[in-house]
Backbone as CSV, one residue per row, in Angstrom:
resi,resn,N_x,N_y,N_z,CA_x,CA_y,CA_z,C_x,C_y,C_z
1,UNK,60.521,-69.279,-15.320,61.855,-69.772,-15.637,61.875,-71.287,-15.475
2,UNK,62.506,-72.028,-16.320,62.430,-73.559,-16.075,63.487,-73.592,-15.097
3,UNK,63.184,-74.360,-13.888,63.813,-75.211,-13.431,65.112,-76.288,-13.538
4,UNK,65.048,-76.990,-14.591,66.256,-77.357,-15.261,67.208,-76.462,-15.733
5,UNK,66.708,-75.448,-16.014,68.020,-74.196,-16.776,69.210,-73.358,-15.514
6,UNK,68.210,-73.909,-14.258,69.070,-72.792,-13.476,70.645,-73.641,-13.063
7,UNK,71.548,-72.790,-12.826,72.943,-73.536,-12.745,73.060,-74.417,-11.392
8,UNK,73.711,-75.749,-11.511,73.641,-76.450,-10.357,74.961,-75.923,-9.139
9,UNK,76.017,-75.173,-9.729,76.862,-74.495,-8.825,76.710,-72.688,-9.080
10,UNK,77.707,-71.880,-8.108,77.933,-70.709,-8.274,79.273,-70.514,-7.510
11,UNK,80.014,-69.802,-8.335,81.143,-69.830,-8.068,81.655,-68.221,-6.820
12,UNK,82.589,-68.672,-6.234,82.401,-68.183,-4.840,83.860,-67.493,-4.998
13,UNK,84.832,-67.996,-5.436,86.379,-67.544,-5.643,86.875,-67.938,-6.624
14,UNK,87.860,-67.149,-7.365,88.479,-67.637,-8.258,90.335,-67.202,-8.247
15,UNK,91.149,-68.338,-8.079,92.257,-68.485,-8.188,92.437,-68.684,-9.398
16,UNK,94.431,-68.831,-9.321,94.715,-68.819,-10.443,94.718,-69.965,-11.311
17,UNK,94.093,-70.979,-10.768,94.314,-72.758,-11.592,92.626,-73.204,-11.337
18,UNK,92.371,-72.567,-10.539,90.744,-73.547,-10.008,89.617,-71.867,-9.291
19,UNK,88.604,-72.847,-8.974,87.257,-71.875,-8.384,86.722,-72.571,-7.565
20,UNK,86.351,-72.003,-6.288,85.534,-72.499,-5.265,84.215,-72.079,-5.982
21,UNK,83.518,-73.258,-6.045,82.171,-73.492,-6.344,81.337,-73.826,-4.969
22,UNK,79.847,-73.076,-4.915,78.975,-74.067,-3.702,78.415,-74.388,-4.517
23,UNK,77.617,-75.688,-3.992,76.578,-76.305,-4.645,75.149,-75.812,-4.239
24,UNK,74.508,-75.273,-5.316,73.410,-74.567,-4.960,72.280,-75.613,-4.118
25,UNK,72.187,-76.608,-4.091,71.514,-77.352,-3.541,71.364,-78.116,-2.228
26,UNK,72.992,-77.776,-2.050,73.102,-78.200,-0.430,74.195,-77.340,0.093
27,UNK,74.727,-76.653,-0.034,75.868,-75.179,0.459,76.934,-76.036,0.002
28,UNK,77.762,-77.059,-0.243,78.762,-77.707,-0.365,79.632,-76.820,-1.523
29,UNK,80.893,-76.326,-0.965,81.920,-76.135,-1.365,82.855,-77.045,-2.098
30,UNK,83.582,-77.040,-3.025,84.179,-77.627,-3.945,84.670,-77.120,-4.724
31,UNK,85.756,-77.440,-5.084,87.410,-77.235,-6.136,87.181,-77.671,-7.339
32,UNK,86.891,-76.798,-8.558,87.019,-77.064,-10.000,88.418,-76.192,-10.290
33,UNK,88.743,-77.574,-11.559,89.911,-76.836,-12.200,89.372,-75.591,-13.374
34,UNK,90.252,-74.795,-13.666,90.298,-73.559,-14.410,90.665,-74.251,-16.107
35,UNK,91.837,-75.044,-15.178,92.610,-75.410,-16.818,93.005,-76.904,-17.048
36,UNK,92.936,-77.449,-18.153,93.742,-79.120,-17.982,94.914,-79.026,-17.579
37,UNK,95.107,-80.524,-16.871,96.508,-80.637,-16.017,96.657,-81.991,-16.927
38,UNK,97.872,-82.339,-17.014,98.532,-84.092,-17.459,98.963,-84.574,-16.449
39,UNK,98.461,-86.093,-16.466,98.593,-87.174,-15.480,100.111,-86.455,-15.103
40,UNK,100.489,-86.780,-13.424,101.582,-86.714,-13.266,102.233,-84.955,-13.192
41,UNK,101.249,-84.154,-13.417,101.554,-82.408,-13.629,101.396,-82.274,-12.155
42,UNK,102.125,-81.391,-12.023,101.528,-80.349,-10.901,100.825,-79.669,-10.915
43,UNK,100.195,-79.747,-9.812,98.596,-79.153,-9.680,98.683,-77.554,-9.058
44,UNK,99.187,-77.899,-7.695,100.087,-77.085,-7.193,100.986,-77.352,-5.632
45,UNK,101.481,-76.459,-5.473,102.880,-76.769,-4.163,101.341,-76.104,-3.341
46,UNK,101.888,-77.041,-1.510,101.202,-75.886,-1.246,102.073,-76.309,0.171
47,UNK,101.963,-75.785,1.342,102.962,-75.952,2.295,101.467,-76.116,3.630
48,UNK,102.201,-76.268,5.153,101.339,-76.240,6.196,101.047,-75.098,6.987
49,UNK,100.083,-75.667,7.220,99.604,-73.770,8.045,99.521,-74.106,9.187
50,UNK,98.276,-74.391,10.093,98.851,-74.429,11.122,98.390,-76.079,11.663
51,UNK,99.655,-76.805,12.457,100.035,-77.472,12.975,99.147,-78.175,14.438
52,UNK,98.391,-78.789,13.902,97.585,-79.688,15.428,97.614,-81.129,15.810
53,UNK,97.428,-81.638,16.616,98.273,-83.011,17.295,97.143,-83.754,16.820
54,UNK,95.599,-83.179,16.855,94.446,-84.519,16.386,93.632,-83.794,14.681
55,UNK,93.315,-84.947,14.354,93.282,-84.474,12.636,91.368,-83.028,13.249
56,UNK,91.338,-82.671,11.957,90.051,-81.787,12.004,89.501,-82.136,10.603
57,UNK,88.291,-81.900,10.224,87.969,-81.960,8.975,88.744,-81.526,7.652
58,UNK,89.445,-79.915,8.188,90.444,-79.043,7.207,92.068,-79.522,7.176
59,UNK,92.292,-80.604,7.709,93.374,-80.971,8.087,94.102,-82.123,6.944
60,UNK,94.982,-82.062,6.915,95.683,-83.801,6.127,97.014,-84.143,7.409
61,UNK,97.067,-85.541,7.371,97.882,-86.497,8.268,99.319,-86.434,7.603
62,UNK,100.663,-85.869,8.442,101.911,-86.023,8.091,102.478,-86.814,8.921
63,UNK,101.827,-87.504,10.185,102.425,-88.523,11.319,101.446,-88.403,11.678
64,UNK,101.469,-89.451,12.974,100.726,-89.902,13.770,99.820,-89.085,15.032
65,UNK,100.995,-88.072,15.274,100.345,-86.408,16.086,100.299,-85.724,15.635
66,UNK,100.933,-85.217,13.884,100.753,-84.470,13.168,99.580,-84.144,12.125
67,UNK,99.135,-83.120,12.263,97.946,-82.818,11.100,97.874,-81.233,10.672
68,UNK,98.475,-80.791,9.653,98.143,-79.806,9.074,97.144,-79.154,7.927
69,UNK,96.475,-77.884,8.326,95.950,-77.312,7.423,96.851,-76.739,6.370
70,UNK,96.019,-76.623,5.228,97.098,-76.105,3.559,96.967,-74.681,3.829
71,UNK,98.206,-74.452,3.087,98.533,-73.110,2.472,98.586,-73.315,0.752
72,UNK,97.623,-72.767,-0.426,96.826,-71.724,0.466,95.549,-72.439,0.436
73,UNK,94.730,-71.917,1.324,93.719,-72.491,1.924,92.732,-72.774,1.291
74,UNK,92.657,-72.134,-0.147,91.655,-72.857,-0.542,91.617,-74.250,-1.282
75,UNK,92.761,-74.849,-0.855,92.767,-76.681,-1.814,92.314,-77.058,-0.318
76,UNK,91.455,-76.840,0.914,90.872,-77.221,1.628,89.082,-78.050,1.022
77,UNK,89.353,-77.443,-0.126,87.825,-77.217,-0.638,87.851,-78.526,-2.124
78,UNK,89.021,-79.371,-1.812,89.175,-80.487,-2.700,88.616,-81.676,-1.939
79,UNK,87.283,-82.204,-2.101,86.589,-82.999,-1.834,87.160,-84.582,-1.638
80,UNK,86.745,-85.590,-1.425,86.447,-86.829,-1.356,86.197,-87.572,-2.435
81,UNK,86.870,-88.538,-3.171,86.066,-88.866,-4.169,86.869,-90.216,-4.190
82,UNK,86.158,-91.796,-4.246,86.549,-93.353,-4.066,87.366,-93.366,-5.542
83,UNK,87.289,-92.218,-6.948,88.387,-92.424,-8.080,88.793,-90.950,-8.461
84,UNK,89.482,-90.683,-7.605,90.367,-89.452,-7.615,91.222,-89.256,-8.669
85,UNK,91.520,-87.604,-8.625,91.747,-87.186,-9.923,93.084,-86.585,-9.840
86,UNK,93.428,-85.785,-8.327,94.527,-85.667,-7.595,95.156,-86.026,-6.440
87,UNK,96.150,-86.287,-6.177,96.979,-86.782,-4.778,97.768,-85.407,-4.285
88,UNK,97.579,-85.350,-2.726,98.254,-84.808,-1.926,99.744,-85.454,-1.334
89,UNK,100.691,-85.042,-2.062,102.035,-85.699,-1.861,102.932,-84.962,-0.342
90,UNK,102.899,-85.299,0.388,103.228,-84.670,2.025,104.505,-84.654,2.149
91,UNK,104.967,-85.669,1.652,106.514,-85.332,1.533,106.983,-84.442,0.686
92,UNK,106.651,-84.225,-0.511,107.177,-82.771,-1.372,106.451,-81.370,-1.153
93,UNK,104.870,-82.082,-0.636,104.196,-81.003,-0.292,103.874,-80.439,-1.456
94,UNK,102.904,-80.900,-2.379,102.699,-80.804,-3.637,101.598,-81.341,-4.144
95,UNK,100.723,-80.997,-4.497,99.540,-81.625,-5.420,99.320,-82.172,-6.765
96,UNK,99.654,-83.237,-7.065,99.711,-83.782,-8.083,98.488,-84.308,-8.673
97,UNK,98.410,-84.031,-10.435,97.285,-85.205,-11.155,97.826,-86.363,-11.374
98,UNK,96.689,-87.427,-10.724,96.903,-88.761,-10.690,96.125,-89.170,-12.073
99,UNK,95.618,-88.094,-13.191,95.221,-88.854,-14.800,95.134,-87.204,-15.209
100,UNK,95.125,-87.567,-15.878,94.657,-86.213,-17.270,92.842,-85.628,-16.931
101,UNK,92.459,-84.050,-16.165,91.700,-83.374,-15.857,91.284,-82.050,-16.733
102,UNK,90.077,-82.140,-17.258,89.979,-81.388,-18.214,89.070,-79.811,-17.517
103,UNK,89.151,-78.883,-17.823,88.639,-77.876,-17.285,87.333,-78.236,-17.042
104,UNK,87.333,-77.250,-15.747,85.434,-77.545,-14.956,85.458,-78.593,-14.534
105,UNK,86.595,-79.396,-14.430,85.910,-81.407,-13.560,86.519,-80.637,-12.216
106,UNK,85.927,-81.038,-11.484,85.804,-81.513,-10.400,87.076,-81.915,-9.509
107,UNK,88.162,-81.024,-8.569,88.991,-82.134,-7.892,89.089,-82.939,-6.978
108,UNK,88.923,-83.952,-6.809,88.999,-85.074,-6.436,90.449,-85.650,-5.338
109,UNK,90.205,-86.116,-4.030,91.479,-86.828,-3.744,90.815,-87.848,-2.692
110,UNK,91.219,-88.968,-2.928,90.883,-90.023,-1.600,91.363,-90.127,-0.641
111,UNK,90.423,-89.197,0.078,90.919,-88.854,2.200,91.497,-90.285,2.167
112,UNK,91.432,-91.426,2.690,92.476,-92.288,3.340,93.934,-92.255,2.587
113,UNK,93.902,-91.737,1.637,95.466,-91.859,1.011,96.312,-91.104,2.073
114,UNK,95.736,-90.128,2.891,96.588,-89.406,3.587,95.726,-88.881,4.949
115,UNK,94.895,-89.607,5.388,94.488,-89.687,6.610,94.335,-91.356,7.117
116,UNK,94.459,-91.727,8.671,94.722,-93.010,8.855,93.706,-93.380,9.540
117,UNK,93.196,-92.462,10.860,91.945,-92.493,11.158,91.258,-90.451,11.707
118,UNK,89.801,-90.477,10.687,89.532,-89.212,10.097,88.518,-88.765,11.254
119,UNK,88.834,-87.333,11.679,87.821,-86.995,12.704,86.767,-86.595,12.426
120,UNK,86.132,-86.701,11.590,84.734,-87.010,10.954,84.413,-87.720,9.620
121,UNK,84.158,-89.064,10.091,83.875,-90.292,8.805,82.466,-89.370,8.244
122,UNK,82.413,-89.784,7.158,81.235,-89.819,6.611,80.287,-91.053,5.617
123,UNK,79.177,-91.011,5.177,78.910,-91.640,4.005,79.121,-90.960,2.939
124,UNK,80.137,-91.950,1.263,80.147,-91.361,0.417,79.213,-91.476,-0.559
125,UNK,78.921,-90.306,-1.498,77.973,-90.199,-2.373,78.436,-89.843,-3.451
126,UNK,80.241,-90.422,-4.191,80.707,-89.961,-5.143,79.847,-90.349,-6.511
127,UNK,79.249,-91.289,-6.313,78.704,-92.281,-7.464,79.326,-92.802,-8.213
128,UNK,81.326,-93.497,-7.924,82.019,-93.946,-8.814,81.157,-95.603,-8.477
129,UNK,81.464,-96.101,-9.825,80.623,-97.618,-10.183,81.508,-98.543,-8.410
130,UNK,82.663,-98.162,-8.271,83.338,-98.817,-7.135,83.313,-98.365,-5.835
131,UNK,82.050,-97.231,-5.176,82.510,-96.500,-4.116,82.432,-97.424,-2.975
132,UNK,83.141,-96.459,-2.049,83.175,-97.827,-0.534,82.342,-97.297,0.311
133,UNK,81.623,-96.522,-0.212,80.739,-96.277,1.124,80.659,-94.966,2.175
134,UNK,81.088,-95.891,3.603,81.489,-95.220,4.631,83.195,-94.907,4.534
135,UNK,83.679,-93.438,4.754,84.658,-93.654,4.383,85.107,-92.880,5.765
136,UNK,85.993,-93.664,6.695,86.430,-93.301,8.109,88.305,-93.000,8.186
137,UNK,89.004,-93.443,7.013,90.630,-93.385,7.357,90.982,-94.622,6.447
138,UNK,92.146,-95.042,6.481,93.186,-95.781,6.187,92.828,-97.119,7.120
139,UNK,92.659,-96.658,8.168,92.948,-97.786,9.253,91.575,-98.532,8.998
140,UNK,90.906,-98.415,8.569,89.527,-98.939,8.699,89.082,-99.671,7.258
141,UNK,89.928,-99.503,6.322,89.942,-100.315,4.957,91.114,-101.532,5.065
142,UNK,90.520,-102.585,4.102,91.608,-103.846,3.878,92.427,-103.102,3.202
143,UNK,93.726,-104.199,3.201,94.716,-103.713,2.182,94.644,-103.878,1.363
144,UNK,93.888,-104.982,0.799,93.476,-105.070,-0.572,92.694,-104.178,-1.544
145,UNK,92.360,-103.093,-0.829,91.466,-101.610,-1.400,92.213,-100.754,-1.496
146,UNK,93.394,-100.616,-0.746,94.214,-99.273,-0.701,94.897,-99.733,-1.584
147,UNK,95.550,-100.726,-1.788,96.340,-100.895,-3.054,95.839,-100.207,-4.360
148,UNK,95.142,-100.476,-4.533,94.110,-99.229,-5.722,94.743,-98.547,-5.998
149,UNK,95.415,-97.676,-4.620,95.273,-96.243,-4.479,96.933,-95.594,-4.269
150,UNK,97.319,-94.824,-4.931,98.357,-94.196,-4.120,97.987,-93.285,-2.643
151,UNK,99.484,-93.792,-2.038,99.003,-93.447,-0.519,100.274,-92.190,-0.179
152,UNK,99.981,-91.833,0.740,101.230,-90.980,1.562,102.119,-91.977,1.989
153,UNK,103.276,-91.334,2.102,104.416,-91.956,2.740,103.768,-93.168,4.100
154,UNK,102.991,-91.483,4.627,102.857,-91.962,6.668,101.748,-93.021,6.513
155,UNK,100.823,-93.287,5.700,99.783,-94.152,4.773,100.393,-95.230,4.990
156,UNK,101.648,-95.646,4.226,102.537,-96.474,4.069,102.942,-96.831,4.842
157,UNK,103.456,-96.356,5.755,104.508,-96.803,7.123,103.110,-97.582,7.927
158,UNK,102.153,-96.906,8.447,100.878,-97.343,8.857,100.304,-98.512,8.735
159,UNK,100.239,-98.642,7.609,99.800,-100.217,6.610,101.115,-101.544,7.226
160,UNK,102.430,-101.003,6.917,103.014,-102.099,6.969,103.514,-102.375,8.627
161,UNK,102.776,-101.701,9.461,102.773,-102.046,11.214,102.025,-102.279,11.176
162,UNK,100.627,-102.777,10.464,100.011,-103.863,10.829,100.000,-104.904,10.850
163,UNK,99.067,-105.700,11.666,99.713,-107.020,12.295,99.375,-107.977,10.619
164,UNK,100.181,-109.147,10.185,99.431,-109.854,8.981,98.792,-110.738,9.898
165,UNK,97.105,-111.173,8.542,96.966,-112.169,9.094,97.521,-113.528,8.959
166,UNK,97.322,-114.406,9.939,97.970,-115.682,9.867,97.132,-116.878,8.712
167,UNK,98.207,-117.107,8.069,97.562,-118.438,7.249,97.250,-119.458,7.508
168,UNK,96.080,-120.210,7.173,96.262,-121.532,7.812,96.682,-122.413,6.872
169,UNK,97.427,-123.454,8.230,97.908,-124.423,7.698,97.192,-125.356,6.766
C-alpha cells in the first residue's frame, strides 16, 4: 500500500455541524466543520459546564476566577490557530464565524482572545505566514497583536487595566 494514500485523520464522532477527527500521526483531536458557515453565522450556542476558579486546558476565561468548560463538550476539541476561523463570544455564549468556512476546514479560534493567562502555554505550529509562536494568554502579547484579533469582553476589560507606557518627552 503506498504510504501517501493512507488518510492523514480518522474521524472519531460525528455531530450535527462538525466531527472530531484524531490525527493519525500524533493522537491530536480536532474540530472539522460538516457544512459552510458565513462570516458572522452561528456556529453554535453552547453554554458552561462546570465552573473552576483556575483556567485548565478544557476551559475558556469569563473573569478573572472564572473558567468554564463547554456544553456540549465536544467544541472542546476546537484547536489554536494565530488566523482563526471562529470566535468564542462569552457574553452571548455563542460560537461565531469570524470569515466564510467551507466544509472539512478545520476550526480554528485564538486561545488569547478569551484566555488572559493559559494553564498550559504551548509552542504554535499553525503554519499561518504570521504565527506568534509561543502562545501563553492575553497577558503575555503587546497590544499591538491583539488588535488583529477580536477579543472577549473580559479580554477587553484586561487590556485596558493595563498600565500605558509612558512617552518620552
Amino acid at each position: 500500500m503506498d504510504p501517501d494514500a493512507l488518510p492523514y485523520y480518522r474521524t472519531i464522532a460525528t455531530h450535527e455541524f462538525a466531527e472530531v477527527r484524531e490525527r493519525l500521526s500524533n493522537s491530536q483531536l480536532s474540530l472539522f466543520s460538516l457544512r459552510a458557515f458565513r462570516r458572522g453565522e452561528l456556529v453554535s450556542p453552547f453554554s458552561a459546564g462546570t465552573l473552576r476558579s483556575r483556567p485548565t486546558y478544557l476551559t475558556i476565561q469569563l473573569a478573572a476566577a472564572k473558567h468554564v468548560t463547554m456544553v456540549p463538550e465536544f467544541l472542546q476539541y476546537i484547536n489554536h490557530g494565530c488566523d482563526p476561523n471562529v470566535f468564542f463570544d462569552t457574553d452571548s455564549f455563542k460560537v461565531i464565524a469570524l470569515r466564510d468556512i467551507a466544509p472539512g476546514e478545520e476550526l480554528l479560534f485564538f486561545y488569547p482572545s478569551a484566555e488572559w493567562k493559559m494553564a498550559q502555554p504551548f509552542i504554535c505550529h499553525c503554519g499561518y505566514r504570521h504565527c506568534l509562536g509561543e502562545i501563553r494568554g492575553a497577558a503575555y502579547l503587546p497590544s499591538e497583536v491583539l488588535k488583529q484579533y477580536k477579543l472577549t469582553g473580559f479580554i477587553q476589560q484586561e487590556l485596558a487595566r493595563r498600565p500605558r507606557k509612558k512617552l518620552r518627552a
